[in-house]
C-alpha distance (Angstrom), angle and dihedral (degrees) to the residues before:
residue distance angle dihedral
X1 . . .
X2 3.54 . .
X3 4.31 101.7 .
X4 3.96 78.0 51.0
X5 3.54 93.3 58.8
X6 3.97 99.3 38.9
X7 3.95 88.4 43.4
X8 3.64 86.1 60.1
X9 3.69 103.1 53.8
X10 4.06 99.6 35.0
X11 3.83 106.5 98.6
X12 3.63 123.3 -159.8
X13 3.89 119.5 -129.5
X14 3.63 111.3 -166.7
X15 3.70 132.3 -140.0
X16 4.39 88.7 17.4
X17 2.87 114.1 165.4
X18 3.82 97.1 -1.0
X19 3.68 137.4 2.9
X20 3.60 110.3 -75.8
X21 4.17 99.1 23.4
X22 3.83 115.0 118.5
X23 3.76 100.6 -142.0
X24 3.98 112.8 -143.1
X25 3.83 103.0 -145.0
X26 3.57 102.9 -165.9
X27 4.19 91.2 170.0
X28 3.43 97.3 99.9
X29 4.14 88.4 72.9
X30 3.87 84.2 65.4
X31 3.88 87.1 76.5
X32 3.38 93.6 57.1
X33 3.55 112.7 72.7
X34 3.40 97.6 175.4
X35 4.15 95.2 52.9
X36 4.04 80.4 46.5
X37 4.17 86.5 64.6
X38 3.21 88.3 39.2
X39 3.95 97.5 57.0
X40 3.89 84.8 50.1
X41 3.37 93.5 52.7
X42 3.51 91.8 53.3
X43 3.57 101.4 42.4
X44 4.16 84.8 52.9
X45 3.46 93.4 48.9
X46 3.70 99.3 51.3
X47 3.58 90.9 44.0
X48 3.61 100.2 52.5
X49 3.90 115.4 119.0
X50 4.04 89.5 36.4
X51 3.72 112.3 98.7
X52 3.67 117.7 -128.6
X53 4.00 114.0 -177.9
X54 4.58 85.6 177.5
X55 3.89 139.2 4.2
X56 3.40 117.2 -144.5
X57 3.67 113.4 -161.0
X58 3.55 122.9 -151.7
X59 4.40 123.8 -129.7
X60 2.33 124.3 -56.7
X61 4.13 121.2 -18.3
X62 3.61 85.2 22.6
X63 3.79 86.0 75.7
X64 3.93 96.6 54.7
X65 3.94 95.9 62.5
X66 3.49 104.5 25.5
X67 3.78 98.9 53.6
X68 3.68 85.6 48.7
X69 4.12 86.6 48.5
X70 4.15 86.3 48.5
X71 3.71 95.2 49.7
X72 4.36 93.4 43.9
X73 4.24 89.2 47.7
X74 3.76 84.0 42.1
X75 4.03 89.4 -130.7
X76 4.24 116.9 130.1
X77 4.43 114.3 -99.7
X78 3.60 109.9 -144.5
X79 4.36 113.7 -169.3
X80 3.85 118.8 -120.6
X81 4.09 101.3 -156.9
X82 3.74 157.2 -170.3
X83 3.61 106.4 -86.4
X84 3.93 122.6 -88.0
X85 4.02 90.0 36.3
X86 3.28 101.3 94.3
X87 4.09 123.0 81.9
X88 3.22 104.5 -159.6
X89 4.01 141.0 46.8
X90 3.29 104.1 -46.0
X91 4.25 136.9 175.5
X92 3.83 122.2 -147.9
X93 3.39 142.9 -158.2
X94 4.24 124.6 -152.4
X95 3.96 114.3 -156.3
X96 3.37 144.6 154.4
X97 4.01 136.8 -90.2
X98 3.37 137.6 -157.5
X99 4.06 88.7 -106.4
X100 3.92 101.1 26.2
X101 3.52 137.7 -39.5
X102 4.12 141.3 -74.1
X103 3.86 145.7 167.8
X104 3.70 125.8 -127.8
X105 3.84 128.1 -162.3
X106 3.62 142.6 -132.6
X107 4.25 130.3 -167.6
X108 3.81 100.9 -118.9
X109 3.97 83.6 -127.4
X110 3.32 92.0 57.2
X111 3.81 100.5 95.8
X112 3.56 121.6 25.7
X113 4.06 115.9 -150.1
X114 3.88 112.0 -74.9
X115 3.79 97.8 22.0
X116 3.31 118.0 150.8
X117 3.84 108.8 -134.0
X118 3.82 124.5 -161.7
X119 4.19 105.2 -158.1
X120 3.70 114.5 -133.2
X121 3.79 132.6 -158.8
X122 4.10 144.6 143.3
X123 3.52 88.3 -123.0
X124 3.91 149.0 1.6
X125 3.98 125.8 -145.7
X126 3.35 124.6 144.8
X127 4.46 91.1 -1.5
X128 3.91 88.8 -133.4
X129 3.96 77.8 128.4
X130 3.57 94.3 43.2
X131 3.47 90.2 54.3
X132 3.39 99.7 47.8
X133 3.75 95.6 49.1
X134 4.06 85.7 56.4
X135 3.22 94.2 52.5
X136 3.74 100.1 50.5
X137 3.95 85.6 46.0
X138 4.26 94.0 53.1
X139 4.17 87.5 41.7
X140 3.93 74.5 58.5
X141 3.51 97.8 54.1
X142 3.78 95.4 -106.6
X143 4.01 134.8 123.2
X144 3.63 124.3 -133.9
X145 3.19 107.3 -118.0
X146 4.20 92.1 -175.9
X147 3.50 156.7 -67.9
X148 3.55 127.9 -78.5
X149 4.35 115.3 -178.5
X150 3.76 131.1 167.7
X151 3.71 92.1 -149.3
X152 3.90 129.4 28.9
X153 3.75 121.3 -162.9
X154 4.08 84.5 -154.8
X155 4.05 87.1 178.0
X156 3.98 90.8 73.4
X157 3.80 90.7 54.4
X158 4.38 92.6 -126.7
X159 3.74 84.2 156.3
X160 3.98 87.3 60.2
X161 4.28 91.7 56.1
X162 3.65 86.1 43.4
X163 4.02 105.8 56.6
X164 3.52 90.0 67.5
X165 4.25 81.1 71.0
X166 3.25 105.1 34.5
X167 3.58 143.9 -18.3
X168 3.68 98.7 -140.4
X169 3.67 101.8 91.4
X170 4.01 117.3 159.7
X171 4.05 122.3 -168.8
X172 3.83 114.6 169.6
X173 3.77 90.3 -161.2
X174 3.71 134.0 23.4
X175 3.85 131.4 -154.3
């Protein structure tokens, strides 16, 4: 089973970034190429029947599984960033995470209106990037098709932030 196999790669680094933060690593999959296939497998499979038009993969291991997602459901992947990454126009979004606070950034050609837009990322926790990602893609024009994570941190209730989006929310292994 595929949580079995994540589960037994993902390492936990304690006190990163702050005292008292458990630290899912999940870059030991990345040697595995084979578990890598497998996670896009999976991720396809348990999306199929939910249409996706985009997936917009979030900075910066958001990018490593979701383009790989894009190119196997033959859709385009488009990057939602740190700030000052981006060339060209761009809109942005500040939030809040469980440890501090960012911005990400999206092209303003990214989506076109009435996209559907599956949201990509290593792992969910709190969803404050989630949300923030969603945002940017509906101040686009786009819908939110779902969620698709490798890890879910189920304990600080993302899922609950991210209903309001979408109901579609994927998480090959939960913590």
């Amino acid at each position: 089973m595929i949580s079995t196999k994540i589960h037994s790669v993902v390492r936990d680094i304690h006190d990163f970034p702050k005292p008292g933060i458990v630290f899912k690593d999940v870059t030991p999959i990345f040697k595995d190429p084979g578990l890598c296939l497998e996670i896009v497998d999976a991720f396809a499979e348990k999306l199929s029947g939910i249409e996706i038009d985009v997936i917009a993969g979030v900075e910066s291991r958001g990018f490593l599984f979701g383009l790989m997602l894009a190119a196997k459901l033959h859709v385009p992947f488009v990057p939602v960033r740190k700030p000052g990454k981006l060339p060209f126009t761009i809109v942005k979004k500040a939030y809040d995470l469980e440890y501090g606070s960012a911005t990400i950034e999206m092209h303003t050609d990214a989506i076109e209106p009435g996209n559907r837009v599956l949201v990509h990322d290593d792992l969910l926790a709190t969803g404050g990037t989630a949300v923030a990602a969603s945002q940017l893609i509906q101040e686009l024009g786009g819908i939110v098709a779902g969620y698709a994570f490798v890890i879910s941190l189920d304990f600080l209730k993302g899922t609950e932030r991210l209903k309001a989006f979408s109901p579609n929310i994927v998480s090959l292994a939960s913590y």
